[in-house]
C-alpha positions in Angstrom: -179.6 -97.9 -15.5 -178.2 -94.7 -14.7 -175.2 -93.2 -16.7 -173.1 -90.1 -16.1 -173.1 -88.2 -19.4 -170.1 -86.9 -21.3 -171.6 -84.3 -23.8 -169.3 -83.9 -26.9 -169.4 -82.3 -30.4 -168.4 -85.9 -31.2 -170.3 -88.9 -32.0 -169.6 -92.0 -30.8 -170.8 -95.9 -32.5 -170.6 -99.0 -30.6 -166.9 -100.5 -31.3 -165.7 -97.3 -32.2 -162.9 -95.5 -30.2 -163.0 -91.3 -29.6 -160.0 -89.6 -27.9 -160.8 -87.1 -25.4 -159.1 -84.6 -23.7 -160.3 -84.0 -19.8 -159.1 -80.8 -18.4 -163.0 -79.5 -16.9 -163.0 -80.2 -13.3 -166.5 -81.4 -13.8 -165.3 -83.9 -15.5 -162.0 -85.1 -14.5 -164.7 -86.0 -10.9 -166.6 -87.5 -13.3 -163.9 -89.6 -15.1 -162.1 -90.4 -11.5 -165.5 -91.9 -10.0 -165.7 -93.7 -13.1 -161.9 -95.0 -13.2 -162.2 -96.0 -9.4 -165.7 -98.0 -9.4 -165.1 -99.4 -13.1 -168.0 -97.5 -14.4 -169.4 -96.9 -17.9 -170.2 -93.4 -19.1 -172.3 -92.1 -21.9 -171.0 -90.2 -24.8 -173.9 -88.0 -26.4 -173.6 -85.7 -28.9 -174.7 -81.6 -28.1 -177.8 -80.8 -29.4 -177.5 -77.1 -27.6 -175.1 -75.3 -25.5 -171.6 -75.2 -25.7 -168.8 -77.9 -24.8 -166.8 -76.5 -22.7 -168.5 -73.8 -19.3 -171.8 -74.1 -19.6 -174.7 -76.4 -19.8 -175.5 -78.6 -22.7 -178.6 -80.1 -23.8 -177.9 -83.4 -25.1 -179.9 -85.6 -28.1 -181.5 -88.5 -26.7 -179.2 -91.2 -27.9 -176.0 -91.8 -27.2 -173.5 -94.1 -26.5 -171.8 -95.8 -23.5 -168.4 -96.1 -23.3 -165.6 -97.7 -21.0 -162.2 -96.2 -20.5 -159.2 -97.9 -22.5 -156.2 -96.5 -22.2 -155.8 -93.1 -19.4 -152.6 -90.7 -19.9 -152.5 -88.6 -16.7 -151.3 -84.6 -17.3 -150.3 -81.8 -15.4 -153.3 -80.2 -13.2 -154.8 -83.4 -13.0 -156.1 -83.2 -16.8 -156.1 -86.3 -18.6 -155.9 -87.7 -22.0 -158.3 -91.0 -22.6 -159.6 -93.8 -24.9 -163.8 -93.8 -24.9 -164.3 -97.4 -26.1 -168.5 -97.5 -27.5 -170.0 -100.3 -26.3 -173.8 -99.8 -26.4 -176.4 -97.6 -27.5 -178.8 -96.1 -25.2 -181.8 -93.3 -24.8 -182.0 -91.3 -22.2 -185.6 -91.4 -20.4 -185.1 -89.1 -17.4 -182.1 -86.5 -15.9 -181.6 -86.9 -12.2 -178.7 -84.4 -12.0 -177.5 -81.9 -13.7 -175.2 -80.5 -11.4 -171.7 -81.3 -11.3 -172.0 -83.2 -13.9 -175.3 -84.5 -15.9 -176.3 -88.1 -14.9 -179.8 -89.7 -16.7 -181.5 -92.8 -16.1 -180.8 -94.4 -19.1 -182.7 -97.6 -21.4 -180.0 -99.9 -23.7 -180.9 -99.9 -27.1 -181.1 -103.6 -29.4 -180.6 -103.8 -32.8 -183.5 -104.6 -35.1 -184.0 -106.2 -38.6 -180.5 -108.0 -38.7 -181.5 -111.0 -40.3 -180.9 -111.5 -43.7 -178.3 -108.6 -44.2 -175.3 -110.5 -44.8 -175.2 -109.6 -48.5 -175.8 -105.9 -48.2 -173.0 -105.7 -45.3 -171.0 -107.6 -47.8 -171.2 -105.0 -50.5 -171.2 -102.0 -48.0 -167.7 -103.2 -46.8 -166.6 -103.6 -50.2 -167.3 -100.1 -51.1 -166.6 -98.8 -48.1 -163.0 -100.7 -48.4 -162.7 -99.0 -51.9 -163.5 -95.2 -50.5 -160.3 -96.0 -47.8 -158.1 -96.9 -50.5 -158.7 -93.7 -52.8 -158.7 -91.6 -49.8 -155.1 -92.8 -48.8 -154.5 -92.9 -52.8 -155.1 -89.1 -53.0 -152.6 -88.3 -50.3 -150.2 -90.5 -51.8 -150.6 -93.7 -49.1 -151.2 -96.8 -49.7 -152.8 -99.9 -47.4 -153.2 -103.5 -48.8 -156.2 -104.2 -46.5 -158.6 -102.1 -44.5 -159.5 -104.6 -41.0 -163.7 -104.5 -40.7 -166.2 -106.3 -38.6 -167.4 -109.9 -39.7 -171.1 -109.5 -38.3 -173.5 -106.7 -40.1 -174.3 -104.7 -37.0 -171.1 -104.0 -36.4 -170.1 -103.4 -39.7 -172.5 -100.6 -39.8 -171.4 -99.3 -36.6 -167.8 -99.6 -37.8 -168.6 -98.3 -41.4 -170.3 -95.2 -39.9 -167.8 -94.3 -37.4 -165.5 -93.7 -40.3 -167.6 -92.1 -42.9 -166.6 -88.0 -43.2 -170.4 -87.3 -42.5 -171.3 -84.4 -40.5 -172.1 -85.0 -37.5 -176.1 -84.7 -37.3 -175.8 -87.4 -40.2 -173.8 -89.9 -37.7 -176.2 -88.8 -34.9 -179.6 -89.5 -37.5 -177.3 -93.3 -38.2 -177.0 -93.4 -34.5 -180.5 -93.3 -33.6 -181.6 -95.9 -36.3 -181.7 -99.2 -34.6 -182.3 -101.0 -37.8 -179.3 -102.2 -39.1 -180.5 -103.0 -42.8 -181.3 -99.2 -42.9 -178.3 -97.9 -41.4 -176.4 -100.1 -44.2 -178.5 -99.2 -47.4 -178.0 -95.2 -45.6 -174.2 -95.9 -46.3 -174.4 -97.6 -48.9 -176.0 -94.3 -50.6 -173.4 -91.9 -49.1 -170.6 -94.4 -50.7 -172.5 -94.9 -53.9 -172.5 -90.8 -54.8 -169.2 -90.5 -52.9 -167.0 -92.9 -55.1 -167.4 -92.2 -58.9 -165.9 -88.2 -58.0 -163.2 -90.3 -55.8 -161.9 -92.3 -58.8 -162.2 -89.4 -61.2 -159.4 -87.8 -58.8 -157.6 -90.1 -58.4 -157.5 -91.2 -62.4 -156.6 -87.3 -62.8 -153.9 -87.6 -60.1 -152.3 -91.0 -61.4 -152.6 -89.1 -64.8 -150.6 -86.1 -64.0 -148.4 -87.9 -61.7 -147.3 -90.7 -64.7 -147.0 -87.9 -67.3 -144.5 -86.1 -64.9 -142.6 -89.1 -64.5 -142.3 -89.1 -69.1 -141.7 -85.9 -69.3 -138.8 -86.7 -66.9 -137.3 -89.1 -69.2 
């Protein structure tokens, strides 16, 4: 298929949502053709070049999106919701000029079978690392909302995840879901035990304030 491309210092997972801000004039063409045929475009993170002026060269695998919600600004800039859908590879650039548009292949997941158990423990984990992050900066949430299937788990888990941003495009490009899940379930499992130590400092300090009080 062919797919305009959006290139971003963002990465983008299927099911995940990115904000963008459209003020380019290559792009607010690009987002209009888009909004009037009801056309997907495909987020891809900057390999080289620059985001805004210039060129940029692209990595190979990105993600397409539809437009959610559209908030329309002054000078015909606009504020939007990407929503991922589906991952794809670009095999060949037709145009490059105004904006880059690639004929594009749709990705599939691979090895999905048989990870129930690992998603399972990956969302546990991954549930824990929300809470102690909101703990820290004194919030609070009862339940954190996550994907049923393992797939989109993964996707979900690895949208969130405060990796740099070659580390989400290296999850990105790994079509097999058991390895994108066992990739965050490392990043979790070296994360967590220095999350809880701050956090048991924090609660520590913040209880012996409270005696010292009375």
């Amino acid at each position: 298929m062919e797919l305009a491309l959006f290139p971003l210092n963002a990465v983008l997972f299927p099911g995940g949502v990115l904000p963008i801000h459209v003020f380019e004039e290559r792009y607010k063409l690009m987002v209009g053709r888009c909004l009037e045929e009801k056309l997907p475009f495909g987020v891809v993170l900057i390999r080289s070049g620059r985001e805004v002026g210039g060129p940029a060269e692209p990595f190979p695998v990105g993600t397409t999106a539809r437009i959610g919600q559209v908030q329309r600004l002054e000078g015909g800039r606009l504020n939007l919701l990407a929503l991922g859908e589906q991952r794809f590879r670009i095999q060949d650039v037709l145009q490059t000029s105004p904006y880059l548009v690639a004929q594009v292949e749709l990705l599939q997941d691979e090895d999905v079978e048989g990870t129930e158990g690992l998603a399972d423990e990956v969302g546990a984990m991954f549930q824990r690392f929300v809470r102690l992050t909101l703990g820290l900066t004194g919030q609070w949430a009862r339940t954190v909302g996550l994907p049923s299937s393992p797939s989109a788990l993964a996707d979900a888990v690895a949208q969130r995840l405060p990796m740099d941003l070659r580390h989400k495009q290296a999850l990105l490009e790994t079509l097999s879901v058991r390895a994108r899940l066992e990739q965050e379930r490392t990043f979790l499992s070296r994360a967590l035990p220095e999350m809880e130590r701050r956090f048991a400092r924090l609660q520590s300090q913040r209880w012996g304030a409270f005696w010292a009080l009375n």
